[in-house]
Each structure stands twice: as C-alpha cells, then as structure tokens.
ZAVEX-288541 format. One record per residue (C-alpha): residue in one letter; x, y negated, z; residue number from 1. Coordinates in nm, 3 decimals. Example, Ala and Ser with C-alpha at 12.3 -4.5 7.8 and 13.67 -1.06 7.14 Angstrom:
REM residues 2
+------+---------+---------+---------+------+
| gugu |    east |   north |      up | kegu |
+------+---------+---------+---------+------+
|    A |   1.230 |   0.450 |   0.780 |    1 |
|    S |   1.367 |   0.106 |   0.714 |    2 |
+------+---------+---------+---------+------+
//
This chain:
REM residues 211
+------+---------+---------+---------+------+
| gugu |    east |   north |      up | kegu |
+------+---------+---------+---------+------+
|    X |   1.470 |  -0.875 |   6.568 |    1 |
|    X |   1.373 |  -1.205 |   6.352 |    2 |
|    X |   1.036 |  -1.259 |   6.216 |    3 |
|    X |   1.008 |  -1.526 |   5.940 |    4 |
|    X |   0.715 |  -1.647 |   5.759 |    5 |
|    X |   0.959 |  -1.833 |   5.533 |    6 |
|    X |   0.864 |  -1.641 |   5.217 |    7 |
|    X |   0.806 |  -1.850 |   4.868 |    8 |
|    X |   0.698 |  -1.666 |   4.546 |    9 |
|    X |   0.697 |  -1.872 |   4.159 |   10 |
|    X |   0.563 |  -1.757 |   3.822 |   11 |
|    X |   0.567 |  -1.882 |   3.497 |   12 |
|    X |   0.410 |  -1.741 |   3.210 |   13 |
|    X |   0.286 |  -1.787 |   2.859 |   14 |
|    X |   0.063 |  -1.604 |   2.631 |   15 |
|    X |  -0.073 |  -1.615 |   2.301 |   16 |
|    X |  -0.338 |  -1.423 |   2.123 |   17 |
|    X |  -0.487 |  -1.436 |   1.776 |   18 |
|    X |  -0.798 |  -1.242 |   1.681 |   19 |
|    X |  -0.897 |  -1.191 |   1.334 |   20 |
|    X |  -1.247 |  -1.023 |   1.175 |   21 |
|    X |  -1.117 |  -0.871 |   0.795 |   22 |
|    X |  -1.348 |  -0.729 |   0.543 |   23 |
|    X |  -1.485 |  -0.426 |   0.526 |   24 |
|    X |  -1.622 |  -0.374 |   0.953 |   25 |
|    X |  -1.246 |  -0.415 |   1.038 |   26 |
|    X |  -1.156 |  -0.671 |   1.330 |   27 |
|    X |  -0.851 |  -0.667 |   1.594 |   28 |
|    X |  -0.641 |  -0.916 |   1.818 |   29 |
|    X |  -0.329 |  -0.923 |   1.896 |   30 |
|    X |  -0.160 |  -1.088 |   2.228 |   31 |
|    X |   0.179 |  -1.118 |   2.395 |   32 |
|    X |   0.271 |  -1.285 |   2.738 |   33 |
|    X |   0.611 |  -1.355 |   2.853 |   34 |
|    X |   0.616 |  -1.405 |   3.216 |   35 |
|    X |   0.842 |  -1.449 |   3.527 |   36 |
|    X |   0.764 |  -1.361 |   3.871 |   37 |
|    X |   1.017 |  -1.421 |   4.181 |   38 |
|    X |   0.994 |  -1.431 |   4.505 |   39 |
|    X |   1.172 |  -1.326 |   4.840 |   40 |
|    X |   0.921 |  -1.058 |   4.968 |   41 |
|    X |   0.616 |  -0.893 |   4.773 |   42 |
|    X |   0.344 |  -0.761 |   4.853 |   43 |
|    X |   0.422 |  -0.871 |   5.252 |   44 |
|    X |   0.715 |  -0.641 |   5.259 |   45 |
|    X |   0.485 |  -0.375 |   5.372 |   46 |
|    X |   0.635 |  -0.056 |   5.312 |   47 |
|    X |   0.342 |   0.171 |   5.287 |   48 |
|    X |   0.220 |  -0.059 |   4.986 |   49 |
|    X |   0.318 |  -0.017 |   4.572 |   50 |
|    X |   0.656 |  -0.059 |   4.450 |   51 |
|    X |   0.770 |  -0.199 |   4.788 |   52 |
|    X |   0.989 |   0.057 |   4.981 |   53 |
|    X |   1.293 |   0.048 |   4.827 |   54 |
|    X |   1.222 |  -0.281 |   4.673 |   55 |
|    X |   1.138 |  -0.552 |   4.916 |   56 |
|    X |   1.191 |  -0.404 |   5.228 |   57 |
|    X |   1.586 |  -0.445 |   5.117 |   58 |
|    X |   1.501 |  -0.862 |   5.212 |   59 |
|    X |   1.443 |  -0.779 |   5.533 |   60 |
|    X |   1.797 |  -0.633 |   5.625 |   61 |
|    X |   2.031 |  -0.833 |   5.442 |   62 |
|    X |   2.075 |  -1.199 |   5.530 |   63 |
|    X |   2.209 |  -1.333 |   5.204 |   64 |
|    X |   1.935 |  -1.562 |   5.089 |   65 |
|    X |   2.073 |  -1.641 |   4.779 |   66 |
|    X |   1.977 |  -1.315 |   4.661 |   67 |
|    X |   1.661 |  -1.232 |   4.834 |   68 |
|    X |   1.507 |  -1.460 |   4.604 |   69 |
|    X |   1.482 |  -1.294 |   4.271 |   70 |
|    X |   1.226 |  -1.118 |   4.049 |   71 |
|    X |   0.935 |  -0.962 |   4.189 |   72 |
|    X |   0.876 |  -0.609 |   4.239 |   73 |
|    X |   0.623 |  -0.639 |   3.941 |   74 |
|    X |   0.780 |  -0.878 |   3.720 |   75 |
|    X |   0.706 |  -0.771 |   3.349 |   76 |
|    X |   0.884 |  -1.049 |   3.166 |   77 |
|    X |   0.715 |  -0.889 |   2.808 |   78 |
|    X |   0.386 |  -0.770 |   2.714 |   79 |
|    X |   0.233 |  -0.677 |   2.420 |   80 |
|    X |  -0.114 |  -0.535 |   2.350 |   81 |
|    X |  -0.305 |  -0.521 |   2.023 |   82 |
|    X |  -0.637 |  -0.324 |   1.928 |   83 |
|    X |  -0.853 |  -0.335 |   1.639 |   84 |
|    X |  -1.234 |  -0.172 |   1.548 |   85 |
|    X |  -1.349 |  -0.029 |   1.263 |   86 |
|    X |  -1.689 |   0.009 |   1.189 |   87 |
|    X |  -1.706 |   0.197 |   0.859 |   88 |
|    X |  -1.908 |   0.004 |   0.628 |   89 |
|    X |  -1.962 |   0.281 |   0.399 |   90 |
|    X |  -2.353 |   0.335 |   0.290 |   91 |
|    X |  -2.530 |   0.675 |   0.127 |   92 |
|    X |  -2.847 |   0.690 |  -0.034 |   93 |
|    X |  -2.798 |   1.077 |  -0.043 |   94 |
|    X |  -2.948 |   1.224 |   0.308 |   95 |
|    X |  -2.625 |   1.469 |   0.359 |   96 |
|    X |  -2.379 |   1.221 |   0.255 |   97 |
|    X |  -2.516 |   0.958 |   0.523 |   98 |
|    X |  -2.534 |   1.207 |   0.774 |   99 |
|    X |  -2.223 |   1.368 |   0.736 |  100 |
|    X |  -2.024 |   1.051 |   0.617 |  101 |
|    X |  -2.169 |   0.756 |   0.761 |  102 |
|    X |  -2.217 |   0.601 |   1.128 |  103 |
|    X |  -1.854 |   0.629 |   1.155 |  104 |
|    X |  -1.636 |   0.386 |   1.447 |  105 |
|    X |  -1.229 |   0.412 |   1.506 |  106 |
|    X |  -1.096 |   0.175 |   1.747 |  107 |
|    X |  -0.752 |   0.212 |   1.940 |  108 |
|    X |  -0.561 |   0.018 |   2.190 |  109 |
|    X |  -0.152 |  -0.020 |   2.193 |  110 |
|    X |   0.035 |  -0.109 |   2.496 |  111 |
|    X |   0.415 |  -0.204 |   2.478 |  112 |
|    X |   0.560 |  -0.352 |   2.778 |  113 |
|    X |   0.917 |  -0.446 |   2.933 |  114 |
|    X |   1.039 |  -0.213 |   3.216 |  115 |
|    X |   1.001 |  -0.306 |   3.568 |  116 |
|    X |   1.288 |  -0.415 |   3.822 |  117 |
|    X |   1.418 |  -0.230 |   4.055 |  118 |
|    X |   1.752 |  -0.293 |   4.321 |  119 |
|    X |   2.040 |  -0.098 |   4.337 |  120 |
|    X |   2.156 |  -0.017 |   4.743 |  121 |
|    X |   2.391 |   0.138 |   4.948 |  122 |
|    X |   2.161 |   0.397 |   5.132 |  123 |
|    X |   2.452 |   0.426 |   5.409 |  124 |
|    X |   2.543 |   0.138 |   5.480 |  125 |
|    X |   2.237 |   0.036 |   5.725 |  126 |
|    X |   2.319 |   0.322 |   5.972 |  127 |
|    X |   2.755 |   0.208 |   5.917 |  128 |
|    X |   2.693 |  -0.124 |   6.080 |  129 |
|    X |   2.402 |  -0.022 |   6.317 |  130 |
|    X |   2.313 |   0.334 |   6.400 |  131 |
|    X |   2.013 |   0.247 |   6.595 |  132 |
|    X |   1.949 |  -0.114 |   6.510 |  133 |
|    X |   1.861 |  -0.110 |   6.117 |  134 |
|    X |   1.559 |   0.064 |   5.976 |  135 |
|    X |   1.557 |  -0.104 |   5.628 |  136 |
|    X |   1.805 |  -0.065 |   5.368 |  137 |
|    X |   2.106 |  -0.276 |   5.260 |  138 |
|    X |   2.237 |  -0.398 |   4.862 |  139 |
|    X |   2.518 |  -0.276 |   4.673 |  140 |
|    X |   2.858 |  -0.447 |   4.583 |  141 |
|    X |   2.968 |  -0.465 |   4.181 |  142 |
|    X |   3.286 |  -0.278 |   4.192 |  143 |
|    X |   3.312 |  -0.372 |   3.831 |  144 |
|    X |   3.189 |  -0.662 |   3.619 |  145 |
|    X |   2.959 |  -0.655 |   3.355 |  146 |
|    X |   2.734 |  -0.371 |   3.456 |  147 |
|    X |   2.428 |  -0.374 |   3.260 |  148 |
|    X |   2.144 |  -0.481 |   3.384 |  149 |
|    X |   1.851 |  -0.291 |   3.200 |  150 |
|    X |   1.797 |   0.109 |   3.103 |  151 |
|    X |   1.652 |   0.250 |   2.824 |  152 |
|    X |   1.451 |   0.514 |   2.689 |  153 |
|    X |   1.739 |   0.761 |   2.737 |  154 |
|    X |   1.740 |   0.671 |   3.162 |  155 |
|    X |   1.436 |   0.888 |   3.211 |  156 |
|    X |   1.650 |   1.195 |   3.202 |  157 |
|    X |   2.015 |   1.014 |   3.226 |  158 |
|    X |   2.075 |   0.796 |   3.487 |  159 |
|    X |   2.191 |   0.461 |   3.358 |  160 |
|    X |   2.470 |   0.417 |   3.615 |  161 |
|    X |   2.723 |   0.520 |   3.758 |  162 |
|    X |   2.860 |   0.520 |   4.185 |  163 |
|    X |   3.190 |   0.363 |   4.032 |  164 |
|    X |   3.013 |   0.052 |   3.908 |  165 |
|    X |   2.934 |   0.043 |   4.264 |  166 |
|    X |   3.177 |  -0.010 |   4.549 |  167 |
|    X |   3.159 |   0.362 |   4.714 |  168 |
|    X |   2.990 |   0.381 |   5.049 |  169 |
|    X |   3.174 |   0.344 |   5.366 |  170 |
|    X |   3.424 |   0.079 |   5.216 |  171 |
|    X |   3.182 |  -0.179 |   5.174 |  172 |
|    X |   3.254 |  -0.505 |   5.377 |  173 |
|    X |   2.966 |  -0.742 |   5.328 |  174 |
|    X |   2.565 |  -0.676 |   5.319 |  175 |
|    X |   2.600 |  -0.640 |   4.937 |  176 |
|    X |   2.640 |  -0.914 |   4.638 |  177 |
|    X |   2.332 |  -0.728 |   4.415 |  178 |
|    X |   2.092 |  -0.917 |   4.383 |  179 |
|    X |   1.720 |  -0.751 |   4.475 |  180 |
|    X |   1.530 |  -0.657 |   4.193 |  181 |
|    X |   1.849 |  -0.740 |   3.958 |  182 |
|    X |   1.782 |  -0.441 |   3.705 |  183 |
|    X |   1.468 |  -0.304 |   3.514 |  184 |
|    X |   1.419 |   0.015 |   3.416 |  185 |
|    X |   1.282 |   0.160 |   3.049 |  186 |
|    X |   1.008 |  -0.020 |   2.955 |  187 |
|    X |   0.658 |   0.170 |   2.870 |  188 |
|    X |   0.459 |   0.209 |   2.533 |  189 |
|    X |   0.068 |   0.357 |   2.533 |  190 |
|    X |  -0.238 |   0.385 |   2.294 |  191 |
|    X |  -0.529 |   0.479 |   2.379 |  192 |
|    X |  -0.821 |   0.572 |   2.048 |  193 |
|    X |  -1.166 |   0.642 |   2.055 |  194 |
|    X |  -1.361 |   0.772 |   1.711 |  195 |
|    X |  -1.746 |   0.837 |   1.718 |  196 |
|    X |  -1.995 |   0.861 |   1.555 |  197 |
|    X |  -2.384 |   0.704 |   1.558 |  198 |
|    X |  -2.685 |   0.893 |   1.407 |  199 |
|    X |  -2.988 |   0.753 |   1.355 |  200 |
|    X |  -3.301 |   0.972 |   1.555 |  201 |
|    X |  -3.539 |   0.701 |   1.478 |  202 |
|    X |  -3.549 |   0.322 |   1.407 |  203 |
|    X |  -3.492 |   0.178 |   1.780 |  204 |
|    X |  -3.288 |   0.518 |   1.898 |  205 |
|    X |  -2.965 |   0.640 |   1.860 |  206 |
|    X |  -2.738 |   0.937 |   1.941 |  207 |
|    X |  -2.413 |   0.910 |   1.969 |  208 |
|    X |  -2.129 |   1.174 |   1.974 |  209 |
|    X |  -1.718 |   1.088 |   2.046 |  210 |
|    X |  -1.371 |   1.140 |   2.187 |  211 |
+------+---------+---------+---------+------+
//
C-alpha cells in the first residue's frame, strides 16, 4: 500500500453578467461562466463523499500519472443562468379592477449548464491482476480512435457507447490509456417561476398570496 499526499488541483474561470432595469416594472440579468477544474483526486478521494466512487477513487489504483490529472469530478466548463422580475405597473381607479387586476409579480429563473465528467473503466480488471490486493477500480483502453467524448440528451435512455470502443475485459494489458474524468455526460436545463400577488389590507400591511 502507498499513501501520497502528492495531490494538486487548478481552476480557471471567467464570468460575465449584465443586468438591465426596462420600462414598465421589468428588470433581469443575465450571466455565463466558463470554467475549468482539474486535479488528480477530489474531494480527498473519499469514497463515501459526492460524485467520487467511481470517479476519483479510479487515481488511486492506476499508476499512470499522466492521466490522473484531468478534470474534476465537478468540472462544469459552461454555465448559464438568467432571471428577470416583473412587477406589473398597471394602476385602477375602479375598486374591482385593482383588486382583481393589480398587485401582480412574475419572476422566473433559467438554468442551462454543460454536463458533468465522468471516466470510463474496466470493472474487471482490478480483481485480473490482483484478486485480493486491489479494492479500487482500474481505466479503460480505446480499442478504437475517435470515440466521442460527450453524450447528449438522447444518453439518458441510450447509452452513448459502446464495449467495442473499449478493449473487452480480460485482454487488457496495461492499467488503461482513458484518461479519468475524460467524458461528460448530457448537460442539464431548469427554470424555476414564482407569480403572486400583493393586496393592500391597510396602508403599512400587506397580504400576499403565490406559487
């Protein structure tokens, strides 16, 4: 067994935001961050923490360097978020109209993000080389060139590879030439909205009603 306390992590990022008020109670901002995280071992290649086990953990059992260093299990190289809030500046002077029309707020919140890395491995080949000595797992090797390296939308129900781009278990003859976190799955769009309204009780109180 070798313990090391070699590990070395990087990141580089930029972001850039503008936020705008329009007319009419409408304002929103808009922001984007391109980012790149490596490193050799996250989160302390503990596997009981997030997005480690069959991450990281594959550093500590194969002892090509050159590709333990890569992106981290949470690298997000793109990010996008934008939200806006409308306060509707509509008044009434007719008692129903204000109460059924105005007091009015819409706001909403988009996410759209680049899918996170994962490695590709060779579940078998650990207990191949040592039945009893390995308890981590081990890389694959490219059978074929040119596999691509991200999934889309369509890999949550097909898988976006195949075992031939893969040398098959049992002949492989090295710890594996894939590098860790090598390939990123689809990435992930959200939006979250809120509407509610605000009615007046009395001059300094308020009640107000939304989903």
């Amino acid at each position: 067994t070798e313990l090391t306390n070699s590990g070395r992590s990087n990141y580089n990022g930029l972001s850039v935001s503008l936020r705008r008020a329009f007319s009419y109670g409408l304002q929103g901002q808009v922001s984007y961050t391109w980012s790149h995280s490596l490193d050799n071992c996250s989160n302390g290649c503990n596997p009981f923490e997030p997005y480690s086990l069959a991450t990281s953990l594959t550093a500590l059992s194969s002892p090509s360097v050159a590709t333990n260093y890569s992106n981290s299990d949470y690298d997000v190289r793109h990010q996008l978020q934008a939200d806006f809030v409308w306060d509707m500046p509509y008044q009434f002077d007719n008692r129903l109209m204000k109460l059924a029309l105005g007091g009015w707020t819409l706001s909403s919140k988009f996410y759209v993000r680049s899918g996170t890395p994962f490695s590709i491995i060779d579940s078998q080949l650990a207990g191949q080389i040592a039945p009893y000595g390995i308890d981590g797992t081990l890389r694959a090797t490219y059978a074929v060139s040119g596999v691509s390296r991200s999934c889309g939308a369509s890999a949550v129900n097909t898988p976006c590879f195949t075992n031939s781009d893969f040398v098959a278990s049992g002949s492989e003859t090295n710890f594996g030439n894939v590098a860790r976190n090598s390939f990123f799955g689809p990435g992930y769009f959200g939006m979250d909205s809120d509407i509610y309204k605000r009615c007046a009780v009395t001059d300094d109180m308020h009640f107000v009603l939304g989903g």
